[in-house]
gemmi code that builds the backbone of each chain (N, CA, C; Angstrom):
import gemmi

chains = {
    "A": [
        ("UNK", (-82.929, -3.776, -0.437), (-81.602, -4.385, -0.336), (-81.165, -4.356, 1.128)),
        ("UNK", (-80.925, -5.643, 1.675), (-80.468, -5.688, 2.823), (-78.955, -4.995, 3.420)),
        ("UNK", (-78.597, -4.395, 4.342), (-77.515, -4.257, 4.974), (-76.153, -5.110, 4.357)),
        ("UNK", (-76.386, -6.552, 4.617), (-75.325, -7.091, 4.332), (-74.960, -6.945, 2.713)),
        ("UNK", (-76.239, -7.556, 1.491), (-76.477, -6.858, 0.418), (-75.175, -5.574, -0.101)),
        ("UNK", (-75.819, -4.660, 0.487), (-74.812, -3.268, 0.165), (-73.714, -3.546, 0.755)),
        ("UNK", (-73.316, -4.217, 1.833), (-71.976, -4.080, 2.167), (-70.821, -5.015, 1.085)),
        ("UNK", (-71.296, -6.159, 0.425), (-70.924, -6.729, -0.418), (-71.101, -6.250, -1.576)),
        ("UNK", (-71.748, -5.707, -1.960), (-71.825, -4.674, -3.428), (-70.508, -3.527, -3.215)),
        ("UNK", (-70.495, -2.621, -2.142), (-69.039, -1.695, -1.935), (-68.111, -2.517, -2.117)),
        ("UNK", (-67.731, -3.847, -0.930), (-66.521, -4.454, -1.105), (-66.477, -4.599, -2.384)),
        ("UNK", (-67.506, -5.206, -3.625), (-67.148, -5.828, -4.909), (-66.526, -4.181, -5.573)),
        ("UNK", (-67.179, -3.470, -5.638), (-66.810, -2.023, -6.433), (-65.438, -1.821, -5.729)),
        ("UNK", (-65.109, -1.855, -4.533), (-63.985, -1.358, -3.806), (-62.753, -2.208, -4.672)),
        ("UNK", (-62.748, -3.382, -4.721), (-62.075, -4.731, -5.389), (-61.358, -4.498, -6.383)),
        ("UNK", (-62.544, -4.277, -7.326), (-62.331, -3.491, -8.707), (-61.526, -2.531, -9.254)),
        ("UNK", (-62.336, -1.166, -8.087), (-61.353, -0.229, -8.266), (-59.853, -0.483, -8.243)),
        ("UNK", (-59.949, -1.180, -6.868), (-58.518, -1.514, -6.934), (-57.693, -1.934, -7.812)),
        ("UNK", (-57.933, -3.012, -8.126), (-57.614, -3.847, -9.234), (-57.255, -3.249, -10.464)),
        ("UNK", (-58.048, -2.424, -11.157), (-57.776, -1.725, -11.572), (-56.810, -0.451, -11.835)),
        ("UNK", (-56.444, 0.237, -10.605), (-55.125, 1.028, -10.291), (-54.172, 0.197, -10.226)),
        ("UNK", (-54.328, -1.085, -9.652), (-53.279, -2.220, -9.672), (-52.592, -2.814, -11.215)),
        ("UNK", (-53.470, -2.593, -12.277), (-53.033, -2.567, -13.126), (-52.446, -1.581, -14.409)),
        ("UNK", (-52.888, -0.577, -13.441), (-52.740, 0.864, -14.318), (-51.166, 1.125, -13.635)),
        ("UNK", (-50.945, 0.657, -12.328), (-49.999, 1.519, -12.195), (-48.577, 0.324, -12.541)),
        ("UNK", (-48.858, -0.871, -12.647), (-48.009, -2.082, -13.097), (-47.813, -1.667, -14.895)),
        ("UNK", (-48.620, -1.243, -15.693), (-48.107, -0.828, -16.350), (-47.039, 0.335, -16.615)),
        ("UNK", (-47.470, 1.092, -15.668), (-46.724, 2.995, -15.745), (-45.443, 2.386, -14.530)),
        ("UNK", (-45.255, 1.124, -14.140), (-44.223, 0.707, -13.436), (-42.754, 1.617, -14.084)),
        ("UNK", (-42.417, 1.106, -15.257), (-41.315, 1.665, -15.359), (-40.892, 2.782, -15.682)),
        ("UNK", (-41.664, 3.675, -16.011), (-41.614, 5.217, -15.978), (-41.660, 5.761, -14.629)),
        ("UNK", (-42.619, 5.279, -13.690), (-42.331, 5.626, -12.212), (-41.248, 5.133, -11.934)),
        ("UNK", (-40.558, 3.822, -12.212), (-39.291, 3.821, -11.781), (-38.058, 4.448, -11.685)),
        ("UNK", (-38.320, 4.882, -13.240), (-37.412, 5.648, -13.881), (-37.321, 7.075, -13.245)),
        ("UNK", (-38.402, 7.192, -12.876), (-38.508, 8.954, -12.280), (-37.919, 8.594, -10.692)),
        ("UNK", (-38.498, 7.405, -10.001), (-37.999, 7.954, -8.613), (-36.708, 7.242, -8.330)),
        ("UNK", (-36.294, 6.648, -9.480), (-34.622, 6.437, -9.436), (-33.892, 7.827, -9.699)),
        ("UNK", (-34.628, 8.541, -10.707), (-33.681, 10.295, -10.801), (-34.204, 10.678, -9.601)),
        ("UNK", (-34.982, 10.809, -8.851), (-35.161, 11.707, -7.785), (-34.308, 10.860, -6.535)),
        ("UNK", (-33.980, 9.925, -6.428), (-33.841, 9.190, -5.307), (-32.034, 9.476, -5.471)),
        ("UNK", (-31.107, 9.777, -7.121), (-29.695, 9.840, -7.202), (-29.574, 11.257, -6.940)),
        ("UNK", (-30.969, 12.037, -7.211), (-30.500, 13.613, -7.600), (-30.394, 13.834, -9.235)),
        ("UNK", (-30.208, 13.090, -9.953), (-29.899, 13.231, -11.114), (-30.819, 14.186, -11.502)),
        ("UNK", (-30.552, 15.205, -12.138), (-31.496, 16.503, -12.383), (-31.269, 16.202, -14.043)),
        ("UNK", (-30.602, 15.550, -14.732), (-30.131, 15.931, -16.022), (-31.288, 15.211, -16.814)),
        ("UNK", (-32.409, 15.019, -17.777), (-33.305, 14.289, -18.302), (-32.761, 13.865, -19.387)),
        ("UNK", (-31.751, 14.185, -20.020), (-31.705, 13.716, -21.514), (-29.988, 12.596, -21.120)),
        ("UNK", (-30.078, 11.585, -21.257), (-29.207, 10.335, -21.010), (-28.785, 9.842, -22.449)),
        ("UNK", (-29.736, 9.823, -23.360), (-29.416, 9.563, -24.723), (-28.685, 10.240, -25.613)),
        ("UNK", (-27.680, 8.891, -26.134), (-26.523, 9.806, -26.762), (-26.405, 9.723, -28.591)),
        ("UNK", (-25.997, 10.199, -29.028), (-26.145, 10.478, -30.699), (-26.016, 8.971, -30.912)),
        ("UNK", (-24.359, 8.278, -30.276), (-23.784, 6.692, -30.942), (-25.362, 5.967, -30.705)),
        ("UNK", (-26.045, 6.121, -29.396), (-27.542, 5.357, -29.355), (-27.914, 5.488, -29.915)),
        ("UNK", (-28.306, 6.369, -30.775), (-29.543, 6.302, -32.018), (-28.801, 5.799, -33.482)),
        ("UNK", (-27.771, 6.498, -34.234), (-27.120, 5.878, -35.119), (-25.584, 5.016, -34.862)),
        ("UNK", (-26.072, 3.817, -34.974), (-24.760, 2.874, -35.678), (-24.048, 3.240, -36.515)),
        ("UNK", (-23.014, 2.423, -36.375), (-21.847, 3.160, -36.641), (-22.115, 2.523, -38.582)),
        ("UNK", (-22.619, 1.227, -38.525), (-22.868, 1.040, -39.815), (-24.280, 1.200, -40.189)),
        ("UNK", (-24.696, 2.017, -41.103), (-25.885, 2.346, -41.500), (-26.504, 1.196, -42.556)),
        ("UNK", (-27.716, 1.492, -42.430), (-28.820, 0.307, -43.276), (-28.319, 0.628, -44.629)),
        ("UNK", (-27.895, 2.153, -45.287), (-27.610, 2.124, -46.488), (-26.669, 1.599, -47.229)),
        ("UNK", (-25.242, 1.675, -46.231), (-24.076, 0.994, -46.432), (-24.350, -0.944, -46.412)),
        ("UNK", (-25.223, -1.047, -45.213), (-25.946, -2.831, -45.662), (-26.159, -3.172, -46.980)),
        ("UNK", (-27.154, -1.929, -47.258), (-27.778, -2.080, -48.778), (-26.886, -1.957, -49.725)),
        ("UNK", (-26.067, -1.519, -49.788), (-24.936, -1.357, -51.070), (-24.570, -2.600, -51.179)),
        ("UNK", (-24.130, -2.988, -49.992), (-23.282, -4.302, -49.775), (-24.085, -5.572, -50.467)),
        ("UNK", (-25.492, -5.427, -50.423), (-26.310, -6.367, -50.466), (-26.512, -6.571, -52.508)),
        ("UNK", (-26.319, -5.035, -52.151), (-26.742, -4.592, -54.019), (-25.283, -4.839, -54.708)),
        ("UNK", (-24.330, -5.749, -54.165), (-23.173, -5.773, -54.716), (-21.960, -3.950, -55.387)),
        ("UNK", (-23.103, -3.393, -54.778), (-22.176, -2.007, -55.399), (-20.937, -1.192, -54.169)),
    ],
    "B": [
        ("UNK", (-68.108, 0.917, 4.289), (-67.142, 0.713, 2.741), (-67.237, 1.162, 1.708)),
        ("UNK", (-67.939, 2.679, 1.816), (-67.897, 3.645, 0.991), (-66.543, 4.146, 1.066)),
        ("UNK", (-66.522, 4.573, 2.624), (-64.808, 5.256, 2.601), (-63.685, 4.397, 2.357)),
        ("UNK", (-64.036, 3.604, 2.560), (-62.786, 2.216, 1.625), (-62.540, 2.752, 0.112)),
        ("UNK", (-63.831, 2.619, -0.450), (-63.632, 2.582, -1.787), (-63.290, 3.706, -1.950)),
        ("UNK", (-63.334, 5.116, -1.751), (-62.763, 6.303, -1.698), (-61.296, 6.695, -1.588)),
        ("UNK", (-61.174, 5.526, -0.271), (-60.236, 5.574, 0.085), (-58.751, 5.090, -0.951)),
        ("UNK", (-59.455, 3.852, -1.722), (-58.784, 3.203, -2.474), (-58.662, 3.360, -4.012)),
        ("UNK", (-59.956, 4.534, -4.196), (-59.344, 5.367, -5.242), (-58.587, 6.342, -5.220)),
        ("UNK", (-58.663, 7.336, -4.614), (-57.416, 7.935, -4.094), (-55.595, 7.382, -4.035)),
        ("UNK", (-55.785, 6.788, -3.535), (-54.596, 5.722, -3.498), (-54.134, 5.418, -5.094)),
        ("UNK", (-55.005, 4.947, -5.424), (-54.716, 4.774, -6.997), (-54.349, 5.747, -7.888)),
        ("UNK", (-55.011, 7.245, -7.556), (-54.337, 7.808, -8.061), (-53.262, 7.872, -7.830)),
        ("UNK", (-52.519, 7.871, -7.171), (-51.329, 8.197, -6.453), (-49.845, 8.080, -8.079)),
        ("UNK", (-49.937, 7.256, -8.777), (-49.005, 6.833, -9.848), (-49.419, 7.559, -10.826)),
        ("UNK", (-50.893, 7.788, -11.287), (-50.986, 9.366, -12.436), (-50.336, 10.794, -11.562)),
        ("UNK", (-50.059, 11.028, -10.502), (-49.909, 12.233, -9.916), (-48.256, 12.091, -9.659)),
        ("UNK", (-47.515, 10.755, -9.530), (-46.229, 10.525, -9.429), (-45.913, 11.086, -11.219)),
        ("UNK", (-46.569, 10.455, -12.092), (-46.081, 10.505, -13.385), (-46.011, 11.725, -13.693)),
        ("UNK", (-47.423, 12.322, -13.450), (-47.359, 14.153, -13.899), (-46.560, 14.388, -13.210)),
        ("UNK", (-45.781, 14.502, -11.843), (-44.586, 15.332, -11.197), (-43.537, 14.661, -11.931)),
        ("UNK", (-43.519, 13.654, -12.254), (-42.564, 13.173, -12.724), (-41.587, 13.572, -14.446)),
        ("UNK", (-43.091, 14.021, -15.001), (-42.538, 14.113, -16.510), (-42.066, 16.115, -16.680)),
        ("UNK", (-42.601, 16.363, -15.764), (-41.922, 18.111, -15.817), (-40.972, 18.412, -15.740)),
        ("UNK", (-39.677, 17.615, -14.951), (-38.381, 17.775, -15.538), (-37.615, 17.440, -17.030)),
        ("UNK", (-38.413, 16.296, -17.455), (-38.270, 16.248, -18.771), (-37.613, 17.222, -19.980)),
        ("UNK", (-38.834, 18.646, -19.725), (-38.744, 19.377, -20.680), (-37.173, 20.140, -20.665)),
        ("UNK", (-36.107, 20.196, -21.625), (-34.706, 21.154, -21.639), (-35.382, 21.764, -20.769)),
        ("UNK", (-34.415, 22.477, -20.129), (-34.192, 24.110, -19.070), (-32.863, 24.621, -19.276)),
        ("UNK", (-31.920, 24.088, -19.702), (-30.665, 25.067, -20.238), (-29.975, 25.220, -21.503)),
        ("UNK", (-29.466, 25.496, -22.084), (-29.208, 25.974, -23.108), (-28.272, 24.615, -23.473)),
        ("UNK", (-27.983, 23.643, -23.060), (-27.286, 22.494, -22.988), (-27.955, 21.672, -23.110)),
        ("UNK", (-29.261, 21.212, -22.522), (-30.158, 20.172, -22.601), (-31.264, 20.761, -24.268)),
        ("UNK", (-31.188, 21.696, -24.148), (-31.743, 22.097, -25.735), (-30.721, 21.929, -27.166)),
        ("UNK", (-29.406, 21.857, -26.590), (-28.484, 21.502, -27.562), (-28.666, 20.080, -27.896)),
        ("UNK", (-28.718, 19.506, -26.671), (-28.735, 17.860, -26.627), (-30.025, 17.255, -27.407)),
        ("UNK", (-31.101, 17.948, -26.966), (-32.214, 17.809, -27.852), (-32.058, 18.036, -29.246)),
        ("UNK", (-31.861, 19.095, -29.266), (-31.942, 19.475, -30.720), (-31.161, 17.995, -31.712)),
        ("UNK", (-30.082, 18.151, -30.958), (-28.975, 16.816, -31.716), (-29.646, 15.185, -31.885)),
        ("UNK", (-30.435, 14.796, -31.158), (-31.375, 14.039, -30.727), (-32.166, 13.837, -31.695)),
        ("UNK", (-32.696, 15.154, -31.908), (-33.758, 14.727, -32.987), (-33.248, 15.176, -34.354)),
        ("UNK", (-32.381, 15.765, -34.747), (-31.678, 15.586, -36.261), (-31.161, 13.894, -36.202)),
        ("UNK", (-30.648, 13.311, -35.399), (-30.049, 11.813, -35.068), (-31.057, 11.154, -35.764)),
        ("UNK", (-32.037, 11.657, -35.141), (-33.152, 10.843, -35.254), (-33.859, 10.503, -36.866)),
        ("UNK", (-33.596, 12.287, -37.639), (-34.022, 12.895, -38.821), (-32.880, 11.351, -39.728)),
        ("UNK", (-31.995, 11.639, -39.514), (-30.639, 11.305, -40.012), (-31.162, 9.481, -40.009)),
        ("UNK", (-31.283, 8.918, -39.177), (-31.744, 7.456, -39.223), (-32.869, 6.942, -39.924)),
        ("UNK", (-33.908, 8.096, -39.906), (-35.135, 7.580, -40.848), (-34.699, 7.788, -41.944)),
        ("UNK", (-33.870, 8.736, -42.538), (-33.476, 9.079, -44.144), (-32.752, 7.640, -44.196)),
        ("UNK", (-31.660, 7.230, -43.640), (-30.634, 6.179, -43.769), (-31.678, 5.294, -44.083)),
        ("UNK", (-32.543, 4.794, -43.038), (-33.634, 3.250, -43.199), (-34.513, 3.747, -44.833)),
        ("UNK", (-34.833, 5.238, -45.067), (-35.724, 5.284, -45.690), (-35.012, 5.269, -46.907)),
        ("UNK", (-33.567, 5.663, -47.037), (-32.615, 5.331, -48.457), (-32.377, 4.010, -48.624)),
        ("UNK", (-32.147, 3.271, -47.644), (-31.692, 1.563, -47.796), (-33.035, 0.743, -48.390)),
        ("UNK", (-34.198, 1.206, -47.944), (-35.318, 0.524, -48.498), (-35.525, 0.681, -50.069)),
        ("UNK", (-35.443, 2.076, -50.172), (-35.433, 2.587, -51.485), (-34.380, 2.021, -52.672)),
        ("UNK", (-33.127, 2.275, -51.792), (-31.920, 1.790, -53.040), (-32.504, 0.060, -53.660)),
        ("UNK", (-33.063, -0.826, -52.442), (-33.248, -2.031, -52.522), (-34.442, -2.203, -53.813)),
        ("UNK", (-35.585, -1.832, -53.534), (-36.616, -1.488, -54.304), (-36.079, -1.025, -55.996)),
        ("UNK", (-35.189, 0.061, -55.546), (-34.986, 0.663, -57.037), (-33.653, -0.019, -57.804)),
        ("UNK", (-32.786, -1.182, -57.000), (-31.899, -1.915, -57.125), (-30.987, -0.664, -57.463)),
        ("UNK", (-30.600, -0.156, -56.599), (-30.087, 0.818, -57.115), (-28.570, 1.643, -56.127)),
        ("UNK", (-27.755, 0.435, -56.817), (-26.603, 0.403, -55.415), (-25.999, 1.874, -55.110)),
        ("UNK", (-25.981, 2.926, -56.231), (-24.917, 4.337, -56.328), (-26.375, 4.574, -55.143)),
        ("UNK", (-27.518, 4.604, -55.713), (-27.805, 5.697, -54.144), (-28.009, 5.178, -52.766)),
        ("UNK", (-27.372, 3.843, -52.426), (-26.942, 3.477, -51.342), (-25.700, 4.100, -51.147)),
        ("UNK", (-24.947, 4.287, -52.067), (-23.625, 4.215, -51.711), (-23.707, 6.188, -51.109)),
        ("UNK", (-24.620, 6.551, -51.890), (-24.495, 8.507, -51.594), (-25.082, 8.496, -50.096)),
        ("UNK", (-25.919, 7.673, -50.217), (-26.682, 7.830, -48.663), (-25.816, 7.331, -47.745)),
        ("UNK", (-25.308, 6.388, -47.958), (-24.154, 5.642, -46.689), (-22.977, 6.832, -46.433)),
        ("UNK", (-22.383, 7.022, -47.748), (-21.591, 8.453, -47.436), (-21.943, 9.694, -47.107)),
        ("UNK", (-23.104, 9.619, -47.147), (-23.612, 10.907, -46.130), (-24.190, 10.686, -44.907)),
        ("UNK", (-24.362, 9.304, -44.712), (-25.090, 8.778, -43.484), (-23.566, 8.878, -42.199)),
        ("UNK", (-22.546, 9.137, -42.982), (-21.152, 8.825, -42.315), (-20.903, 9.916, -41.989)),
        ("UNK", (-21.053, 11.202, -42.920), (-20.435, 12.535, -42.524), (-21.841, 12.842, -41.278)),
        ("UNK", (-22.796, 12.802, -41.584), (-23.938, 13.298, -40.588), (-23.280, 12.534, -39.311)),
        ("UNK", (-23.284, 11.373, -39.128), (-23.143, 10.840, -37.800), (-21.994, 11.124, -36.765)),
        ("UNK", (-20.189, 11.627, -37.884), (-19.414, 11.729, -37.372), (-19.676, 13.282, -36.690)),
        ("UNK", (-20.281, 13.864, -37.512), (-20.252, 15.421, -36.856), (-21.065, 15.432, -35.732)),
        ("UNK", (-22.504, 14.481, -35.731), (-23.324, 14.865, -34.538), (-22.405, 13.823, -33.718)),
        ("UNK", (-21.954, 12.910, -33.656), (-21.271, 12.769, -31.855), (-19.919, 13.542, -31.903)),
        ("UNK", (-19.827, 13.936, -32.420), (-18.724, 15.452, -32.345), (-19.664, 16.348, -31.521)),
        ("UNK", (-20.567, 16.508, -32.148), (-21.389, 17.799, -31.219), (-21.825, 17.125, -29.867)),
        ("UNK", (-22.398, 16.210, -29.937), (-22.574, 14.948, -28.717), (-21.292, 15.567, -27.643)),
        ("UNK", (-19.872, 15.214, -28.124), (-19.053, 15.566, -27.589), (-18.967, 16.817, -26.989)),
        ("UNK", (-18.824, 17.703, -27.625), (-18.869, 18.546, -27.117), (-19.640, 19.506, -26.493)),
        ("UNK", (-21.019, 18.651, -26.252), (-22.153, 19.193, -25.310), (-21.672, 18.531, -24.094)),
        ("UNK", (-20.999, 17.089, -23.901), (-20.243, 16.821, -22.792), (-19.417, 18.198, -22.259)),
        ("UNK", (-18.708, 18.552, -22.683), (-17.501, 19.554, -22.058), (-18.161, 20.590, -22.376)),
        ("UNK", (-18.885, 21.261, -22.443), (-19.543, 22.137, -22.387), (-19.245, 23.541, -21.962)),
        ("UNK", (-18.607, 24.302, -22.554), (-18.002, 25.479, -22.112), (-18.600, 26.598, -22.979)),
        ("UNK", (-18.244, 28.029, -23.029), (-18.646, 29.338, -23.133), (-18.917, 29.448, -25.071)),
        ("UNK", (-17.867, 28.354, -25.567), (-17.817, 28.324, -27.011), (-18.449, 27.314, -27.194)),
        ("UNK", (-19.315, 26.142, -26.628), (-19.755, 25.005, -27.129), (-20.840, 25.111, -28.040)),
        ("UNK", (-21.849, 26.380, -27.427), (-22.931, 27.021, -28.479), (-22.542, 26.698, -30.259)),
        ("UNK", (-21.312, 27.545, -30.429), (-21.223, 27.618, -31.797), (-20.514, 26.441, -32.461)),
        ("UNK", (-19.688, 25.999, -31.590), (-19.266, 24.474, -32.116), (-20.189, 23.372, -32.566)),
        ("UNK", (-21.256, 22.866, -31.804), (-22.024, 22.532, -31.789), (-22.922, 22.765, -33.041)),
        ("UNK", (-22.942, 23.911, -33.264), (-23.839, 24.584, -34.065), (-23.308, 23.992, -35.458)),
        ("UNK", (-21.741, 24.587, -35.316), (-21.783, 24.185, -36.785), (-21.471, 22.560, -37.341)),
        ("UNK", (-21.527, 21.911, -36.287), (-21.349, 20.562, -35.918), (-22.727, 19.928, -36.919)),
        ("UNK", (-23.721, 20.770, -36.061), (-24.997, 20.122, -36.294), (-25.612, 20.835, -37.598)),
        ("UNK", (-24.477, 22.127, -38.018), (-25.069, 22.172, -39.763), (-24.560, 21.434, -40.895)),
        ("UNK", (-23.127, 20.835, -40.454), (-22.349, 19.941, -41.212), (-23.629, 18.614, -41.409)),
        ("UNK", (-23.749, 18.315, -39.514), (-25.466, 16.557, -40.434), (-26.209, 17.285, -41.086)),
        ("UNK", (-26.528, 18.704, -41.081), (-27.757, 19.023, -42.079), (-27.261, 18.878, -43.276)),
        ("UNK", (-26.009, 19.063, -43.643), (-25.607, 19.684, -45.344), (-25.811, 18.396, -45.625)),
        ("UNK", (-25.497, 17.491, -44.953), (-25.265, 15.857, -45.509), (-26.971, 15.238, -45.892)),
        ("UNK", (-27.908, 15.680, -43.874), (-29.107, 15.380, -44.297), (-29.853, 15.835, -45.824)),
        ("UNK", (-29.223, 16.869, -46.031), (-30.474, 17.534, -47.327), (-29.785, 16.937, -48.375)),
        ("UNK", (-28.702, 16.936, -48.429), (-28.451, 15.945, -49.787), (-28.493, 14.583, -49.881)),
        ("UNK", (-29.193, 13.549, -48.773), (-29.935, 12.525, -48.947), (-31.350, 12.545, -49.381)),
        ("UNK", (-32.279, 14.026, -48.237), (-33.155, 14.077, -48.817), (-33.552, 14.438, -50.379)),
        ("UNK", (-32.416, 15.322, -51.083), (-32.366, 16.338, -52.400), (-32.713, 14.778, -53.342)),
        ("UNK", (-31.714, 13.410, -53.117), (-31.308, 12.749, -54.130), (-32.834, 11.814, -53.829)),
        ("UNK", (-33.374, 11.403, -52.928), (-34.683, 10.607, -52.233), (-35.601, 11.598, -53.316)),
        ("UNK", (-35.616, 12.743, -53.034), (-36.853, 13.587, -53.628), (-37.165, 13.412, -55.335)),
        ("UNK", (-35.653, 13.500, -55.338), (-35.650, 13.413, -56.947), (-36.111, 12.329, -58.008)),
        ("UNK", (-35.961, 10.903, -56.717), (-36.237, 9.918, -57.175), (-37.991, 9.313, -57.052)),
        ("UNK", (-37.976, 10.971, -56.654), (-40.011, 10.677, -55.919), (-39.741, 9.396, -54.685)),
        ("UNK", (-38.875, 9.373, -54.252), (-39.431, 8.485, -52.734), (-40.253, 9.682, -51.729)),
        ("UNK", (-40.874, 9.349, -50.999), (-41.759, 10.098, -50.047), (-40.800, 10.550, -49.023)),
        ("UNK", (-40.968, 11.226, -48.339), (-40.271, 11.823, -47.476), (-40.502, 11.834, -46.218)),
        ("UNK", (-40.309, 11.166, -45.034), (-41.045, 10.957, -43.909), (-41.237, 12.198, -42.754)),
        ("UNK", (-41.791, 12.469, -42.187), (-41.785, 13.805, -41.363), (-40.592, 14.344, -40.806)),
        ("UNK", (-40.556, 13.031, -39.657), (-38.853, 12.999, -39.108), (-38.009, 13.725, -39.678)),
        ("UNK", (-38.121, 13.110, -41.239), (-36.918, 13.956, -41.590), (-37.160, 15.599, -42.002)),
        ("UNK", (-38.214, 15.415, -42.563), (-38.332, 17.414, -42.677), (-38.148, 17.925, -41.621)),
        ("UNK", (-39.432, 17.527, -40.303), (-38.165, 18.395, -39.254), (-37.000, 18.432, -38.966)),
        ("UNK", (-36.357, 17.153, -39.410), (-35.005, 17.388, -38.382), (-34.038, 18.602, -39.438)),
        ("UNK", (-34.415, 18.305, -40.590), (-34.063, 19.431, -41.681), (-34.420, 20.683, -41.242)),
        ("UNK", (-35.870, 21.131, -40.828), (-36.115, 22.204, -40.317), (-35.256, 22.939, -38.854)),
        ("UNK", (-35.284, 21.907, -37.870), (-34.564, 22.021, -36.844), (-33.360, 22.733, -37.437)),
        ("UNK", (-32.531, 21.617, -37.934), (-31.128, 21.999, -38.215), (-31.152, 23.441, -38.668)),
        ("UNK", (-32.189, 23.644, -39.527), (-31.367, 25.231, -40.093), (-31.467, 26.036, -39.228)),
        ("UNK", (-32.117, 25.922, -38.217), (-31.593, 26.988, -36.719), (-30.001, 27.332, -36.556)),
        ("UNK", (-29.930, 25.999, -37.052), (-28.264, 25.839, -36.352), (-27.326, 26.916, -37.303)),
        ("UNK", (-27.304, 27.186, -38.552), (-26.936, 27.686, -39.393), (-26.211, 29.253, -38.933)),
        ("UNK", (-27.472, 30.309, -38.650), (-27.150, 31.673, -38.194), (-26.247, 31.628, -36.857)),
        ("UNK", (-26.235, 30.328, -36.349), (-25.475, 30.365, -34.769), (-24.104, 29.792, -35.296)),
        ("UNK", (-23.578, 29.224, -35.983), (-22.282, 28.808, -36.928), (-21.917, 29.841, -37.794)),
        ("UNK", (-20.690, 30.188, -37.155), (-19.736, 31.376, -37.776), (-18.220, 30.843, -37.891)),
        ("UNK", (-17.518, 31.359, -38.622), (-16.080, 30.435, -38.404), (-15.427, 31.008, -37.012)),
        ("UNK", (-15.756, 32.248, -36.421), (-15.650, 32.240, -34.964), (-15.811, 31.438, -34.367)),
        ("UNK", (-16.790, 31.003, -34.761), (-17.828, 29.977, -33.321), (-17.378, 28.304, -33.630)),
        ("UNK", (-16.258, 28.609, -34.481), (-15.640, 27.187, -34.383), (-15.916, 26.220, -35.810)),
        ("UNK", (-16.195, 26.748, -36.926), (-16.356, 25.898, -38.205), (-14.949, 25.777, -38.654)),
        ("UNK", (-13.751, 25.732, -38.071), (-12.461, 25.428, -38.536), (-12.202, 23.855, -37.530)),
        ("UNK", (-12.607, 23.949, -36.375), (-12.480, 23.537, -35.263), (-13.430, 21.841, -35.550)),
        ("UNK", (-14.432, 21.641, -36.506), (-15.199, 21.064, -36.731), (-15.045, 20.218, -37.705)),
        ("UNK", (-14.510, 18.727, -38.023), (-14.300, 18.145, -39.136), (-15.829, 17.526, -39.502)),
        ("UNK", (-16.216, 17.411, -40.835), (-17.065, 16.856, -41.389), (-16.520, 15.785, -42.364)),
        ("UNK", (-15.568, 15.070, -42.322), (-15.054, 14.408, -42.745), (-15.423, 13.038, -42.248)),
    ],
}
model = gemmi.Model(1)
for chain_id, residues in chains.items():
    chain = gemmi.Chain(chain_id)
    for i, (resn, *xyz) in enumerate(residues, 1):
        res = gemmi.Residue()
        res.name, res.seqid = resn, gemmi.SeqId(i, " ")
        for name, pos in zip(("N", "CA", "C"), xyz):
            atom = gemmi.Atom()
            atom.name, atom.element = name, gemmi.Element(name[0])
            atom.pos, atom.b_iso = gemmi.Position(*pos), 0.0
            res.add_atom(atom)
        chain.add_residue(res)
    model.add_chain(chain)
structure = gemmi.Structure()
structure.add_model(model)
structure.setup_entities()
């Protein structure tokens, strides 16, 4: 294998690699965001989520009654 | 262009090594962010029972145990952003407020799960733990610690 040979075989592997972290880290984008937006306010506090976020104020069961005419 | 490519894996790591520094604050560290958790995931217990009673009542056409689950889906929710609340203001008594905040969604959770069980619906994990969780809360709820102070209504 010639000189030039191998030097184009690294660049192709080099490419790749890249490419690859390029897409690993475009996915994990918004979790890194998320982290160096708390580090960048100071915000030390991790938990942001509040009870009203998870349950509505009208529940699926009360839907269902409604639905079941009762 | 060996050290390129070295070079440019390295580099790449760089966003797995941001993420691991990143997710270690995550875990509670005070007795406040473990309250918040804890509440979090009974919320959580509390929503799969609700979705998992509404499916059920539908299936079993069966409007009264919509109607038990919705009325308990109401007392659970009002007490945990009560406790919500008062992990905001957070003072020397919030421990037991809280506490009995978050045994009031349990009394409600187990008697969605009691009436689900009876009817042989399955029971989803979520909710046993958050059932399990909750009874922590129980021995830390005293009428000292604020079960007068606490509507479940």
């Amino acid at each position: 294998m010639s000189e030039a040979d191998t030097v184009i075989q690294d660049a192709g592997v080099a490419v790749e690699v890249a490419l690859g972290m390029l897409q690993l880290a475009a996915k994990l984008w918004p979790e890194l965001g998320q982290w160096l937006g708390g580090l960048v306010s100071g915000q030390t506090d991790p938990i942001s989520l509040r009870v009203a976020d998870v349950l509505p104020v009208k529940s699926a069961s009360r839907q269902a009654q409604e639905d079941l005419g009762g | 262009m060996k050290l390129a490519t070295v070079l440019i894996a390295l580099l790449g790591c760089v966003p797995f090594l941001l993420i691991a520094c990143g997710s270690s604050p995550a875990t509670p560290q005070t007795p406040r962010d473990e309250a918040r958790a804890a509440l979090l995931t009974i919320a959580e217990g509390v929503k799969v029972a609700d979705v998992t009673c509404a499916d059920a009542s539908k299936s079993l056409q069966n409007a009264k145990l919509a109607k038990d689950c919705a009325d308990a889906y109401d007392v659970a929710r009002a007490a945990l952003v009560m406790a919500d609340d008062g992990i905001d203001a957070w003072d020397d008594g919030s421990a037991g407020k809280v506490a009995c905040a978050g045994k009031h969604a349990l009394d409600a959770l187990v008697t969605v799960e009691n009436e689900l069980t009876s009817l042989g619906v399955h029971i989803p994990a979520a909710v046993v733990d958050a059932v399990k969780l909750g009874e922590t809360f129980a021995p830390i709820c005293t009428e000292d610690a604020g079960t007068k102070d606490v509507s479940h209504e």
